[in-house]
Structure formats: structure tokens, C-alpha cells
C-alpha positions in Angstrom: -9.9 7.9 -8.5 -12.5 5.3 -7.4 -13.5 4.5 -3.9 -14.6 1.4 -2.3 -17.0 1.6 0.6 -15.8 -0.4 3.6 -18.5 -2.9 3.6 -17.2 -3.6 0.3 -14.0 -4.4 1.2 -13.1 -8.0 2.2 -13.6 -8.6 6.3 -9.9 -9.5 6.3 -9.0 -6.0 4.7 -11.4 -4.6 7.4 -9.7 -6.1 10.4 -6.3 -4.8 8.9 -7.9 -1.4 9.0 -8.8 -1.5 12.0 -5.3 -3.4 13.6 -3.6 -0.6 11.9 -5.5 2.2 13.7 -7.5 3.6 10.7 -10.8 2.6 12.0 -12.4 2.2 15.5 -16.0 0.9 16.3 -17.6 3.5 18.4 -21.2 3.0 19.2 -21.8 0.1 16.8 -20.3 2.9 13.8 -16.8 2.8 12.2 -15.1 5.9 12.8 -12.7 7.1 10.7 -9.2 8.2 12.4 -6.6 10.8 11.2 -4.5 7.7 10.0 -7.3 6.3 8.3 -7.7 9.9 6.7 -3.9 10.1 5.6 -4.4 6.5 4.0 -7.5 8.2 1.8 -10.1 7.0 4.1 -13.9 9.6 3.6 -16.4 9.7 5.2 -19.7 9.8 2.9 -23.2 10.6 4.2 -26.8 10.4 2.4 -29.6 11.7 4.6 -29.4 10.2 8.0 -26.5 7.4 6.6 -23.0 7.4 6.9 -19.9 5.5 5.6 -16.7 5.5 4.8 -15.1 4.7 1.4 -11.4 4.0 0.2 -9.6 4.7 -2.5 -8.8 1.2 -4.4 -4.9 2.2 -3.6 -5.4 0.7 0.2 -5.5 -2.8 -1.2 -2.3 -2.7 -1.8 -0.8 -0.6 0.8 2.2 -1.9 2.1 1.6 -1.3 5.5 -1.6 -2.8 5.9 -0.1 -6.2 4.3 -1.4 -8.2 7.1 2.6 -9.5 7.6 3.6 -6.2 8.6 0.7 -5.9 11.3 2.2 -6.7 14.6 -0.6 -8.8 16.4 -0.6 -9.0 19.9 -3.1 -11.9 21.1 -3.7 -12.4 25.2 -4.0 -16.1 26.5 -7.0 -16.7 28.7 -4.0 -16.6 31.7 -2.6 -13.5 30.2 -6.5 -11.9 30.3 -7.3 -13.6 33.5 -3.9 -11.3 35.0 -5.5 -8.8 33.2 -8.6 -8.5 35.1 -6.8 -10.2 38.3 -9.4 -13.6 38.6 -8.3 -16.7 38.4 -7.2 -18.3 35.2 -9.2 -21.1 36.1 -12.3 -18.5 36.5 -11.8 -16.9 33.0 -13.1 -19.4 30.3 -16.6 -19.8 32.8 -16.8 -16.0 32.1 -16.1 -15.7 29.0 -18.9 -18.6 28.5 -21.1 -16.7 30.4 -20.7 -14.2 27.7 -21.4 -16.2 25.2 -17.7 -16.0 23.4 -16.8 -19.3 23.8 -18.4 -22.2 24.6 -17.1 -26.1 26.0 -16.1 -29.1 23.3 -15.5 -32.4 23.6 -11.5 -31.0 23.0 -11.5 -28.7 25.0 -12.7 -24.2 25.1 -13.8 -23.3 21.2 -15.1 -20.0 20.3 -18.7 -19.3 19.7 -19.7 -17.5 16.7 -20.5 -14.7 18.6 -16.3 -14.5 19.8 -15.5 -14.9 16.1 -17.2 -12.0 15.2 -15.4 -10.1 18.1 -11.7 -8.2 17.6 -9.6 -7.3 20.3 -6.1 -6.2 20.2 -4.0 -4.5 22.5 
């Protein structure tokens, strides 16, 4: 069977891993979970280097058909009741964390808030 590491896998397929609960970021590492294990996922190592690798079959795993992901996103009001501020408070904050940043338009994300996935 051949295997894929996940860096090879498109970031799309990575974010439906991880959505699906067959990877986690701990520590700046993907971790492998037991789902990710049931869907094929291993975890490789050379020296002090690990990874993990999936078998080709996950591309077309029905379940991780990102249709079939249930997505759950939070407004800034919904995160601002989250964290109990003010939802006026919450896009200065998330500034001051460099996620998003003030447009012409309006609050667009920054680059940095792109490249960051949370999901509840």
C-alpha cells in the first residue's frame, strides 16, 4: 500500500484531518489520534524526526469529504460571549494579536489568522 506523508497532502486535506479529530497540533507537532490510527494514519520516525504518513485510501474517504464535516465557526459576538468582554472589545484584541487587522471595509484577517484553525 503506499503512504503519503502529511505534508504531502494538500492543506485542505490537512484541515479535514484535523476537523475530523485525526490529528491535533500539540506543541507545534501533529499528533496522531486513535481515529487518525483507525483511518491508517503512522507515525514514522528517522533519528530525532517524526511524521506521520497515510495510506493514499484517505483521499477518498467518505467521511472526511469536506461536505460531511460539520463546521462550527464563532462570530466575533459569539467569541466576545465566549471570553465574556465586550463585542465591541473583541476585534481590538484580536488586532492586538496580530489575526486580523482594520480595512477600508471593514475587520480582514491577517495572514497570520489565516494560517490559524479553530473549531469547536
Amino acid at each position: 500500500m503506499k503512504y503519503l506523508s502529511s505534508t504531502n497532502l494538500s492543506k485542505e486535506m490537512l484541515e479535514r484531518l484535523l476537523r475530523s479529530n485525526c490529528i491535533d497540533r500539540v506543541d507545534d507537532q501533529w499528533v496522531l489520534t486513535e481515529k487518525g490510527i483507525e483511518k491508517g494514519g503512522q507515525v514514522k520516525s528517522r533519528g530525532d524526526r517524526q511524521w506521520i504518513t497515510w495510506p493514499t485510501s484517505v483521499m477518498d474517504d467518505s467521511e472526511l469529504k469536506e461536505n460531511n464535516i460539520n463546521e462550527k465557526y464563532l462570530s466575533t459576538t459569539k467569541l466576545a460571549g465566549e471570553f465574556e468582554v465586550s463585542r465591541f472589545r473583541i476585534n481590538p484584541i484580536l488586532s492586538e494579536l496580530g489575526w486580523i487587522e482594520k480595512d477600508r471595509k471593514g475587520w480582514v484577517t491577517t495572514k497570520l489568522g489565516k494560517s490559524l484553525v479553530f473549531y469547536c
